[in-house]
PyMOL commands that place a pseudoatom at each C-alpha (Angstrom):
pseudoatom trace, name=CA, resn=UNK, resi=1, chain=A, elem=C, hetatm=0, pos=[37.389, 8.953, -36.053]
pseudoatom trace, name=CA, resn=UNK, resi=2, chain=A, elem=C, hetatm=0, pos=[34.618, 9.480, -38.434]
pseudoatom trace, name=CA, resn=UNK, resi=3, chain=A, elem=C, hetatm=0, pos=[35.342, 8.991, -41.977]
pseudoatom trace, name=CA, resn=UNK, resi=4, chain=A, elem=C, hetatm=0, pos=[35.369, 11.694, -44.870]
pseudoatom trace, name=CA, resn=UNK, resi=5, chain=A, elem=C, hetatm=0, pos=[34.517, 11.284, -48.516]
pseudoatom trace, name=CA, resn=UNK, resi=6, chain=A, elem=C, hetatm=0, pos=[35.733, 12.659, -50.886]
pseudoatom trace, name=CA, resn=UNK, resi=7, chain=A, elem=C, hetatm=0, pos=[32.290, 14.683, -51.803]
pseudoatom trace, name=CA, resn=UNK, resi=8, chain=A, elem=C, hetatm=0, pos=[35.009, 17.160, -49.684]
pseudoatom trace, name=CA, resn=UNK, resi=9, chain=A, elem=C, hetatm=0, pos=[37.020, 17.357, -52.582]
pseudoatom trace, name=CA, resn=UNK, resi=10, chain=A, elem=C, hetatm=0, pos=[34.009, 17.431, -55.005]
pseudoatom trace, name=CA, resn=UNK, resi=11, chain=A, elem=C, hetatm=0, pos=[33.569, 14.193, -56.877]
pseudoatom trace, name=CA, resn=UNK, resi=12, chain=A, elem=C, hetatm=0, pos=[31.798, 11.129, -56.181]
pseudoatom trace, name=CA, resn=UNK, resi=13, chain=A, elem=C, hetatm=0, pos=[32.630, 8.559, -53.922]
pseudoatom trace, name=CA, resn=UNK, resi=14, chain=A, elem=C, hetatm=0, pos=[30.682, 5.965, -55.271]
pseudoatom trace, name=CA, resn=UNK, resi=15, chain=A, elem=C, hetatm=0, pos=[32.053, 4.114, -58.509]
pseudoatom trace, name=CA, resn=UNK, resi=16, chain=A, elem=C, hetatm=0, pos=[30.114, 1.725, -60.338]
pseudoatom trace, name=CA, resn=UNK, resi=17, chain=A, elem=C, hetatm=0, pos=[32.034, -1.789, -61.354]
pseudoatom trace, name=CA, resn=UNK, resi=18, chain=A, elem=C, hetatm=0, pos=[30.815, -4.802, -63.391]
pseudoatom trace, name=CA, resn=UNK, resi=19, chain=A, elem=C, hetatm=0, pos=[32.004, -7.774, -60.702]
pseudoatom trace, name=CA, resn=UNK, resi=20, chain=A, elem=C, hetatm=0, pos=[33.108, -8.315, -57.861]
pseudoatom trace, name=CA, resn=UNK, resi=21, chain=A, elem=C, hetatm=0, pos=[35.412, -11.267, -56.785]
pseudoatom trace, name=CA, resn=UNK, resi=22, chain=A, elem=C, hetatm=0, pos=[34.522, -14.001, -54.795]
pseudoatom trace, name=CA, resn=UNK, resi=23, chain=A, elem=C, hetatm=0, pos=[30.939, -14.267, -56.588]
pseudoatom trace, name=CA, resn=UNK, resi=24, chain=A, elem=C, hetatm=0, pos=[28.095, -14.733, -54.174]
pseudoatom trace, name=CA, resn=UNK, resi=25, chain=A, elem=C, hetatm=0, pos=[27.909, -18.755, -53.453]
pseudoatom trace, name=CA, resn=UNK, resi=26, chain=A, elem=C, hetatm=0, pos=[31.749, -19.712, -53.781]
pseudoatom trace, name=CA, resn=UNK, resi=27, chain=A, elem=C, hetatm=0, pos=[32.561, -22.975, -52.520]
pseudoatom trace, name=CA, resn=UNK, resi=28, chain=A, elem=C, hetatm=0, pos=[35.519, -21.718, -49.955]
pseudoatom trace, name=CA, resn=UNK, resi=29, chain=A, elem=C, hetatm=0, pos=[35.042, -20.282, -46.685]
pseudoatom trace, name=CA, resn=UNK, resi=30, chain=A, elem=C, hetatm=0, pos=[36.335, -16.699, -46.671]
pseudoatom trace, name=CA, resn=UNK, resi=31, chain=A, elem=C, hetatm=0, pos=[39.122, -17.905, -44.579]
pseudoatom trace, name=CA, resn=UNK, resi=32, chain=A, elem=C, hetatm=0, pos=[40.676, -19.725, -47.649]
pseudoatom trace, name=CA, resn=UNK, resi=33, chain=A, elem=C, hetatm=0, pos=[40.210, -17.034, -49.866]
pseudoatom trace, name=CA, resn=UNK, resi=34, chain=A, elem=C, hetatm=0, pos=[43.933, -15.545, -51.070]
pseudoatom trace, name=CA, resn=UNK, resi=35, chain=A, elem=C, hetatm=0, pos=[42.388, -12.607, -53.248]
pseudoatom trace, name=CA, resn=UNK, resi=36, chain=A, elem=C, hetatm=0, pos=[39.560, -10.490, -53.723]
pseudoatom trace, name=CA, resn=UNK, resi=37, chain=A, elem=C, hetatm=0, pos=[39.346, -9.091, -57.193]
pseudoatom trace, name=CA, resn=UNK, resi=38, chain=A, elem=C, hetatm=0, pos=[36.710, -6.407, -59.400]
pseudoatom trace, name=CA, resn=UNK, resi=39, chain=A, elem=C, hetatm=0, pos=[36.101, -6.200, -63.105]
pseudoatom trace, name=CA, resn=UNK, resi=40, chain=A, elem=C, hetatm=0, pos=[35.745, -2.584, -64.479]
pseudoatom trace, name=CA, resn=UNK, resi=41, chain=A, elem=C, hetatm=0, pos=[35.118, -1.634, -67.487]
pseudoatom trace, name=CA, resn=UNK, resi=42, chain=A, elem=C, hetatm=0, pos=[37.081, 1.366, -69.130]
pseudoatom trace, name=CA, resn=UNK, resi=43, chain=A, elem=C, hetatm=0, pos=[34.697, 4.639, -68.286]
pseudoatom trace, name=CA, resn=UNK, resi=44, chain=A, elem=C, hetatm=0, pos=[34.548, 2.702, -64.459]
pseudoatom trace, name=CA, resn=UNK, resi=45, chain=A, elem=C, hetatm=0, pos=[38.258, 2.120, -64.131]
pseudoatom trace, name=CA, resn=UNK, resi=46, chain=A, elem=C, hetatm=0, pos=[38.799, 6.214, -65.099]
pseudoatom trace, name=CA, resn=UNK, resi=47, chain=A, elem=C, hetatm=0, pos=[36.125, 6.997, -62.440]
pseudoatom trace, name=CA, resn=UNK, resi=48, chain=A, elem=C, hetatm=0, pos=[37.910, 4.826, -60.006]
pseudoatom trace, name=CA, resn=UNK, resi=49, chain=A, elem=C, hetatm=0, pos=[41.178, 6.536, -60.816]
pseudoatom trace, name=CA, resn=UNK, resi=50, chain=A, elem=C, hetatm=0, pos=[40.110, 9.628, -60.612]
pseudoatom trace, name=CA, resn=UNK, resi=51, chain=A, elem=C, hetatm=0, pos=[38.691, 9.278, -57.059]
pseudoatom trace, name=CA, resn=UNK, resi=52, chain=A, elem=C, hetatm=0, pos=[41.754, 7.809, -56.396]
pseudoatom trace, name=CA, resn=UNK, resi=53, chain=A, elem=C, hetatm=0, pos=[43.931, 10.480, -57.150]
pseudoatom trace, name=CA, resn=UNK, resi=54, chain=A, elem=C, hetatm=0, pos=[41.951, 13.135, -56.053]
pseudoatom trace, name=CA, resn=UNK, resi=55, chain=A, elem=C, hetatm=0, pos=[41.791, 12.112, -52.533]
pseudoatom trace, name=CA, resn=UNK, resi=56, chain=A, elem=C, hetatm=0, pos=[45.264, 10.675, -51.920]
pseudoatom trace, name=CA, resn=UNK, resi=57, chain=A, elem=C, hetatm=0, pos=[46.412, 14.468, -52.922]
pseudoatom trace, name=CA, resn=UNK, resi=58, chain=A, elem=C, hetatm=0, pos=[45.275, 15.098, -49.002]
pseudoatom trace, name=CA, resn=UNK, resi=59, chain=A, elem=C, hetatm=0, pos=[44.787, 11.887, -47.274]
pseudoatom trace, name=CA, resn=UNK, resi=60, chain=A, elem=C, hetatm=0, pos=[47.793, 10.049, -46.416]
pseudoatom trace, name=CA, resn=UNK, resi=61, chain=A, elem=C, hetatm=0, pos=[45.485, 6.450, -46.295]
pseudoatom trace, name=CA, resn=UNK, resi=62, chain=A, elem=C, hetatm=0, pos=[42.644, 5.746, -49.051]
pseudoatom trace, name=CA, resn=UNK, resi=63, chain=A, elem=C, hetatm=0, pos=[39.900, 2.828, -47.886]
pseudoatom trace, name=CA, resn=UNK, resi=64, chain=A, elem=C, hetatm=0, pos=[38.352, 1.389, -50.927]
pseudoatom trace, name=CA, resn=UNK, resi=65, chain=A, elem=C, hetatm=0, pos=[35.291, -1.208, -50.249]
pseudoatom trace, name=CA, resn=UNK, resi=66, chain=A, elem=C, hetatm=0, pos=[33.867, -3.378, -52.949]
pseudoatom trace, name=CA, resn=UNK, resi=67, chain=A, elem=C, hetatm=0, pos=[29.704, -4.424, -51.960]
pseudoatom trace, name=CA, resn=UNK, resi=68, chain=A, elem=C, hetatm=0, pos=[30.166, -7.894, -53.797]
pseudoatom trace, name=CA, resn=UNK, resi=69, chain=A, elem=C, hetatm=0, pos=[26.580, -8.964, -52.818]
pseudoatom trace, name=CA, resn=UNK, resi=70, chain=A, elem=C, hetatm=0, pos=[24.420, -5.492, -53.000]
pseudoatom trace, name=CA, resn=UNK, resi=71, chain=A, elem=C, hetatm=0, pos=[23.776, -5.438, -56.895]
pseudoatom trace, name=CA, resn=UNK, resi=72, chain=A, elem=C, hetatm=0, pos=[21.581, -2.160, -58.624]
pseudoatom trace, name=CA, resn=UNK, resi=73, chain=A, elem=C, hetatm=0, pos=[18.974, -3.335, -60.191]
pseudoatom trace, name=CA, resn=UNK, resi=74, chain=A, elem=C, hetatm=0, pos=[18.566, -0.572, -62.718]
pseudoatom trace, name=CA, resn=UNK, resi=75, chain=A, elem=C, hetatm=0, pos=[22.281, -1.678, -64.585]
pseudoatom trace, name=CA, resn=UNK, resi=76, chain=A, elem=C, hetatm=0, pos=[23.188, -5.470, -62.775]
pseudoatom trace, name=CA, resn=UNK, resi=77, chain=A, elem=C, hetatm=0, pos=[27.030, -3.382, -61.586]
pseudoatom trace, name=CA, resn=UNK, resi=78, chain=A, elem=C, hetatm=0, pos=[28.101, -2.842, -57.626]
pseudoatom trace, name=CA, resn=UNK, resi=79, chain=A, elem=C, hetatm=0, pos=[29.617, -0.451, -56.080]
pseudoatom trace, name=CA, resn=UNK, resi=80, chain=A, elem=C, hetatm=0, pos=[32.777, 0.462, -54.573]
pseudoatom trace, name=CA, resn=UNK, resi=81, chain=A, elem=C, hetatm=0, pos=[33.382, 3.856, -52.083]
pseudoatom trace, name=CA, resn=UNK, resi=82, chain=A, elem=C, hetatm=0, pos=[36.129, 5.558, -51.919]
pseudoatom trace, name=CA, resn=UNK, resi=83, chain=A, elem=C, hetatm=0, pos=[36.717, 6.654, -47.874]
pseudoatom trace, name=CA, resn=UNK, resi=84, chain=A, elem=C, hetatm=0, pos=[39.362, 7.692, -45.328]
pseudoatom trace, name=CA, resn=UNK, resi=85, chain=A, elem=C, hetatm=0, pos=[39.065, 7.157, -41.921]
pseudoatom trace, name=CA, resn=UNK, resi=86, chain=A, elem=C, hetatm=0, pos=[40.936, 11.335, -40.965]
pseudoatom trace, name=CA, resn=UNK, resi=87, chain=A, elem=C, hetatm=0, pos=[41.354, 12.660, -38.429]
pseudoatom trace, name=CA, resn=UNK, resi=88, chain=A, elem=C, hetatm=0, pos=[39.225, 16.103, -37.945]
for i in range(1, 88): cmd.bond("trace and resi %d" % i, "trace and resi %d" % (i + 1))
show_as sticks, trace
zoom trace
């Protein structure tokens, strides 16, 4: 099934966030890991949001994935997309 973005309902699906959760170069093996967490700050959580409720308006399941190690170099944030795996 490929996945769709939601540049088919006309905004972004790309968001910009300060960090992500595990950092890069934590002592615990992923298997130990409980929770995965990102910091956003107020203009990123509305962009978030609004991705959010854009696309679950049509998609009955939303995939969100946080890059934690792939960090711009223009601004130091990550990114997180905003995907659905529909079917056609």
């Amino acid at each position: 099934m490929p996945r769709k973005p939601t540049k088919s309902v006309a905004i972004s699906p790309n968001v910009r966030f300060l960090r992500v959760y595990p950092m890069e170069g934590t002592k615990k093996g992923i298997s130990e890991l409980k929770t995965v967490g990102i910091k956003l700050s107020r203009a990123q959580a509305i962009d978030l949001a609004r991705s959010l409720l854009a696309v679950s308006q049509d998609w009955e399941e939303v995939d969100v994935t946080a890059y934690r190690l792939e960090r711009r170099k223009s601004d130091g944030t990550y990114h997180v997309t905003v995907t659905s795996a529909q079917p056609d």
